[in-house]
C-alpha positions in Angstrom: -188.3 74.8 1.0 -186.5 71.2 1.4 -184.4 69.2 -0.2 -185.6 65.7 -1.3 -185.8 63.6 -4.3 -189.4 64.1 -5.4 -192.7 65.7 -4.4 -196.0 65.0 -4.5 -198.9 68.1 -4.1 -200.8 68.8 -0.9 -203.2 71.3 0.1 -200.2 72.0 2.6 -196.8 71.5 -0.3 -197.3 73.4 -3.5 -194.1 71.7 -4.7 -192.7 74.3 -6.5 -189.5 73.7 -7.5 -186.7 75.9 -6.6 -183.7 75.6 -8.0 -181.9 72.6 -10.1 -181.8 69.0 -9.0 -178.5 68.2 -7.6 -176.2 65.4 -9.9 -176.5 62.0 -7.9 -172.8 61.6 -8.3 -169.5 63.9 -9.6 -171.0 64.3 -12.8 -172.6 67.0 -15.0 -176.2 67.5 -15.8 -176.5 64.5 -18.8 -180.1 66.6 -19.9 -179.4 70.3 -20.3 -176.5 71.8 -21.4 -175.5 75.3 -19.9 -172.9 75.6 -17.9 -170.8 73.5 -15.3 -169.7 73.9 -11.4 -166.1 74.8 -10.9 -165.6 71.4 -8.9 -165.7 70.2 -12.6 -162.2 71.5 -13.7 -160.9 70.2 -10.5 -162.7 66.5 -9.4 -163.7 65.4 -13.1 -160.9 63.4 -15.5 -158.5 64.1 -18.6 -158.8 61.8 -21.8 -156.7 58.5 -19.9 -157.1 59.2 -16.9 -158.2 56.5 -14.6 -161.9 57.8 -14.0 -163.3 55.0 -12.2 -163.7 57.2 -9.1 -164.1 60.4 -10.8 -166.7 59.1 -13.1 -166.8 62.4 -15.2 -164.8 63.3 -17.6 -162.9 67.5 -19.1 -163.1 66.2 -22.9 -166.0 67.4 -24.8 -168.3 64.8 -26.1 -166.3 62.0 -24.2 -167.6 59.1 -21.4 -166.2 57.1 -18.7 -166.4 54.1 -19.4 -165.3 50.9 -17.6 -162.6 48.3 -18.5 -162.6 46.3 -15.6 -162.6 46.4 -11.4 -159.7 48.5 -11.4 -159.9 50.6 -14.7 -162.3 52.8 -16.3 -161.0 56.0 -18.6 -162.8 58.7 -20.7 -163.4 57.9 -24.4 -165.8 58.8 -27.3 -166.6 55.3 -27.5 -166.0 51.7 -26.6 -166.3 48.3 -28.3 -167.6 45.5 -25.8 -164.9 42.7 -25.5 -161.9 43.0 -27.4 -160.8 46.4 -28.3 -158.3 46.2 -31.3 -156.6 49.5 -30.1 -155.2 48.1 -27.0 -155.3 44.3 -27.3 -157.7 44.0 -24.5 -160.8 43.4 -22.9 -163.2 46.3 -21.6 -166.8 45.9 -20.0 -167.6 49.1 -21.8 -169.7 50.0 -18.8 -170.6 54.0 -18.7 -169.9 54.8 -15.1 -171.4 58.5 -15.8 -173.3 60.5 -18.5 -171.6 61.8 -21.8 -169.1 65.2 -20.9 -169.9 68.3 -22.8 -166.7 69.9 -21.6 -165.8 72.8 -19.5 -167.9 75.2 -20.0 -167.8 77.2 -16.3 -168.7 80.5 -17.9 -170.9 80.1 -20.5 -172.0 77.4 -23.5 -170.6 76.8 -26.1 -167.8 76.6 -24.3 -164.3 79.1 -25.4 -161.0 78.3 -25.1 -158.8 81.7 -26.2 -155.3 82.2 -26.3 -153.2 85.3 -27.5 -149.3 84.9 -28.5 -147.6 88.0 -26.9 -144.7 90.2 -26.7 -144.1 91.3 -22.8 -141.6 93.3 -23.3 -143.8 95.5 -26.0 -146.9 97.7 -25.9 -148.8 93.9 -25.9 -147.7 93.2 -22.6 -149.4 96.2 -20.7 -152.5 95.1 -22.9 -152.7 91.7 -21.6 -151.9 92.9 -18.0 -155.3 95.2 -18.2 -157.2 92.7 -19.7 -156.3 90.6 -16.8 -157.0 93.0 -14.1 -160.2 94.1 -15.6 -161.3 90.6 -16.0 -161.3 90.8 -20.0 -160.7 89.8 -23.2 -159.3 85.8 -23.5 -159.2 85.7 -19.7 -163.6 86.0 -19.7 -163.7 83.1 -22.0 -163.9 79.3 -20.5 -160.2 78.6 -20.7 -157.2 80.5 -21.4 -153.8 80.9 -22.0 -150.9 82.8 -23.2 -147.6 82.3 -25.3 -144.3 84.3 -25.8 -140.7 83.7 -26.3 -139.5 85.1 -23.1 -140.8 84.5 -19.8 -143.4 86.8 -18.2 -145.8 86.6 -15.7 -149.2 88.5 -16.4 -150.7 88.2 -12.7 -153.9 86.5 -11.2 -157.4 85.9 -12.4 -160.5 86.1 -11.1 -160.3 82.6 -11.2 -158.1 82.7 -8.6 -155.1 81.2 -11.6 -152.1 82.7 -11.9 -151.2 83.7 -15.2 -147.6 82.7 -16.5 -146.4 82.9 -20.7 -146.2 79.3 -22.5 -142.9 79.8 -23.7 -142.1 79.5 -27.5 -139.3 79.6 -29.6 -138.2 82.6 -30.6 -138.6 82.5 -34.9 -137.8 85.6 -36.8 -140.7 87.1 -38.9 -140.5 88.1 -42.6 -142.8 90.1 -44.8 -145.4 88.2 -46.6 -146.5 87.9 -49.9 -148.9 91.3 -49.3 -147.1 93.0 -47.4 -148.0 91.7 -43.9 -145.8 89.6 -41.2 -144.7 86.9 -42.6 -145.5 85.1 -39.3 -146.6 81.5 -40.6 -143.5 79.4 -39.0 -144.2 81.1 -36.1 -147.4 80.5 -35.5 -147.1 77.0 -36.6 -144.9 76.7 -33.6 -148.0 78.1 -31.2 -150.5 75.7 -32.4 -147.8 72.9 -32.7 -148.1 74.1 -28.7 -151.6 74.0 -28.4 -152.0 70.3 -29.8 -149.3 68.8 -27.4 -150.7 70.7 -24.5 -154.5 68.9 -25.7 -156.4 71.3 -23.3 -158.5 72.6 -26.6 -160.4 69.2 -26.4 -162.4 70.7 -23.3 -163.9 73.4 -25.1 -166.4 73.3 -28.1 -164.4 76.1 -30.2 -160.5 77.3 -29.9 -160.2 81.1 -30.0 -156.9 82.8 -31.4 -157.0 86.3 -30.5 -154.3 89.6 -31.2 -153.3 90.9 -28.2 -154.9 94.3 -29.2 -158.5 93.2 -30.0 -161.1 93.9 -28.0 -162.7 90.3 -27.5 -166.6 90.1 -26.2 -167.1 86.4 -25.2 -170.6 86.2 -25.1 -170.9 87.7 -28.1 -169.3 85.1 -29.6 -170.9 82.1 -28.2 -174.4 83.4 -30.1 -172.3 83.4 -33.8 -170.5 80.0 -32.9 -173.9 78.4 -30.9 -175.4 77.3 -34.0 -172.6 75.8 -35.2 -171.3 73.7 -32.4 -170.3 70.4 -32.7 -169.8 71.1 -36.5 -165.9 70.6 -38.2 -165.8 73.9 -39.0 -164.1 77.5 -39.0 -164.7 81.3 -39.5 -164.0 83.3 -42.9 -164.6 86.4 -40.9 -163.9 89.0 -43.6 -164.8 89.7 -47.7 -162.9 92.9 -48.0 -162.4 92.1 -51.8 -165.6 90.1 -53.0 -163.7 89.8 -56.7 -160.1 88.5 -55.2 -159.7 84.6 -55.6 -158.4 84.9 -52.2 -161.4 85.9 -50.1 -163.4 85.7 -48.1 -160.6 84.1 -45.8 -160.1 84.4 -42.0 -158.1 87.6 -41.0 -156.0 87.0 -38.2 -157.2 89.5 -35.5 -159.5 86.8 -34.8 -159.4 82.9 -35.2 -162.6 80.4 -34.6 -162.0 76.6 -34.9 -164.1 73.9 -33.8 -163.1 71.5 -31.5 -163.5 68.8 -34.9 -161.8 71.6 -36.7 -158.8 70.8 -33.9 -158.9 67.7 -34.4 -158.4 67.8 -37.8 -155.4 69.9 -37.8 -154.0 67.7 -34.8 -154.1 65.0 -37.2 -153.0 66.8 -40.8 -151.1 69.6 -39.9 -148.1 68.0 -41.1 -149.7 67.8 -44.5 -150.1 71.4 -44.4 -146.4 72.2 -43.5 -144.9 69.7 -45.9 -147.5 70.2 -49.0 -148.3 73.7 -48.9 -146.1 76.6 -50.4 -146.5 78.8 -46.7 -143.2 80.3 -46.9 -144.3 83.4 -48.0 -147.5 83.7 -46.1 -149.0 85.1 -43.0 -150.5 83.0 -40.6 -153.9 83.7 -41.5 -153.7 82.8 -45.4 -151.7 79.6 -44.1 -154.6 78.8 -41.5 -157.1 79.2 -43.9 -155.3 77.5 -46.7 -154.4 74.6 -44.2 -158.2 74.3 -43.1 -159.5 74.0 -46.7 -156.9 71.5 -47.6 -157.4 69.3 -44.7 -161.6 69.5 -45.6 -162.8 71.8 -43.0 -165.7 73.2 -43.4 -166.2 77.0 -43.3 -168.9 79.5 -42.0 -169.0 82.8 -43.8 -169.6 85.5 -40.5 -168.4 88.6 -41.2 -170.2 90.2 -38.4 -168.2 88.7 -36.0 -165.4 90.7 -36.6 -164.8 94.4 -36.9 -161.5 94.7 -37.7 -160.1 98.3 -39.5 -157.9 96.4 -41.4 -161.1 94.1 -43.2 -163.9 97.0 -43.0 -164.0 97.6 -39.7 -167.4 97.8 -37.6 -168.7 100.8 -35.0 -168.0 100.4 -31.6 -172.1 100.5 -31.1 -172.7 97.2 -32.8 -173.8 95.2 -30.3 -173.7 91.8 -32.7 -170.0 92.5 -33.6 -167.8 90.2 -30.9 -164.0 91.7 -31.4 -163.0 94.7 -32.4 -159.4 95.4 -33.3 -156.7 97.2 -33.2 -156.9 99.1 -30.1 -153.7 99.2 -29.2 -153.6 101.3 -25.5 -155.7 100.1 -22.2 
């Protein structure tokens, strides 16, 4: 075979292709979505970054697009001329296709993160899940919180795996008789918004420590769905109870619009909803309705014991919790 930019049939040159045609420049594959080269995470740019050289761009569903000679950046969109947003002019000129994120394992594309306590039986966990190559640590992106610091180890990414640190909120019983964890958790995704890495993935993945977690699994539920502002109700324990379906906790699917929404109106939710008293599941839930998310009813997705559970031989079912030893 050779390599060269088209073919024409001889006698002598089948021209079968091969393999994929090569991107003219450092950016992804504008006409069929998979996945993405790992020079992606570390040559392509972040939303305002200067991606004039670059001219690709992490954000999901984002462009580089020119502002002048010296200046381009990545955005979903850009008015010729005068922009109102920043009082000046832009060229608007698209120096590279349309990003759909980083999606280097699979598409969509997951970004998973589990809130930890080292110094408990969740620490060991999340150290086998890391050496086994498992759990949140198979999914797209990934990362970790706690309120102390703790060092899991090294993926086989080749990234060194270090806690997010938190601050360290005291947790209540809720209203059933759960962890009154809401303030808590607020405090994670109040972490997750500022750090703004969710915006490269298509769907943002909470995950307990001790469920089992199947990635690609869960990219067949959430496929469908992509690009929609949506999240999971993942159990209907008790069909007749006002209160459900709702998402239980074990595991959490948002969209990346989903995201958004909350990045934008989370402060409606803590100032204008009576969470007190609530886990961190009812207050999600609660918080995604009120802010108008939409909601996808899978209750295969999930096999948690504590909802009605699933058999370990379900090959549809993408987490399975509590296991709580390696």
């Amino acid at each position: 075979g050779q390599c060269k930019p088209s073919c024409t049939a001889t006698q002598w040159d089948m021209c079968t292709p091969s393999g994929p045609v090569t991107p003219m420049s450092a950016a992804t594959i504008a006409n069929s979505k998979s996945t993405v080269g790992p020079w992606v995470v570390d040559q392509c740019s972040n939303r305002w970054d200067n991606c004039q050289h670059s001219t690709c761009c992490h954000e999901v569903g984002t462009q580089c697009f020119e502002k002048d000679g010296t200046y381009a950046t990545c955005k979903e969109s850009c008015i010729t001329g005068l922009d109102p947003k920043d009082n000046s002019t832009w060229s608007c000129r698209a120096l590279g296709p349309r990003s759909w994120g980083l999606a280097t394992k699979g598409s969509p594309s997951l970004f998973c993160f589990s809130l930890y306590m080292p110094s408990r039986y969740e620490g060991p966990l999340m150290k086998s899940q890391i050496q086994r190559n498992a759990g949140i640590f198979a999914c797209d992106g990934y990362d970790v919180f706690a309120a102390e610091n703790d060092t899991l180890g090294t993926t086989k990414d080749g990234i060194t795996v270090k806690a997010n640190l938190i601050p360290e909120i005291s947790v209540g019983i809720s209203q059933d008789g759960t962890a009154g964890n809401s303030k808590l958790f607020m405090a994670v995704w109040d972490k997750i918004i500022a750090m703004g890495r969710f915006r490269n993935y298509d769907w943002t993945i909470k995950v307990d420590p001790d469920a089992v977690l199947l990635p690609w699994r869960l990219r067949s539920h959430m496929a469908p769905h992509t690009g929609e502002k949506v999240y999971v109700v993942n159990c209907n324990k008790f069909p007749q109870s006002p209160n459900f379906p709702m998402m239980y906790g074990a595991l959490e699917v948002f969209s990346k619009n989903a995201m958004e929404a909350y990045a934008e109106g989370s402060w409606k939710c803590g100032t204008q909803l009576p969470w007190k008293l609530w886990g961190e599941d009812y207050y999600m839930t609660h918080c995604m309705d009120f802010l108008s998310v939409g909601r996808i009813g899978d209750f295969s997705v999930l096999g948690d014991n504590m909802c009605v559970g699933a058999h370990c031989g379900d090959t549809n079912t993408a987490s399975f919790p509590p296991f709580k030893n390696e």
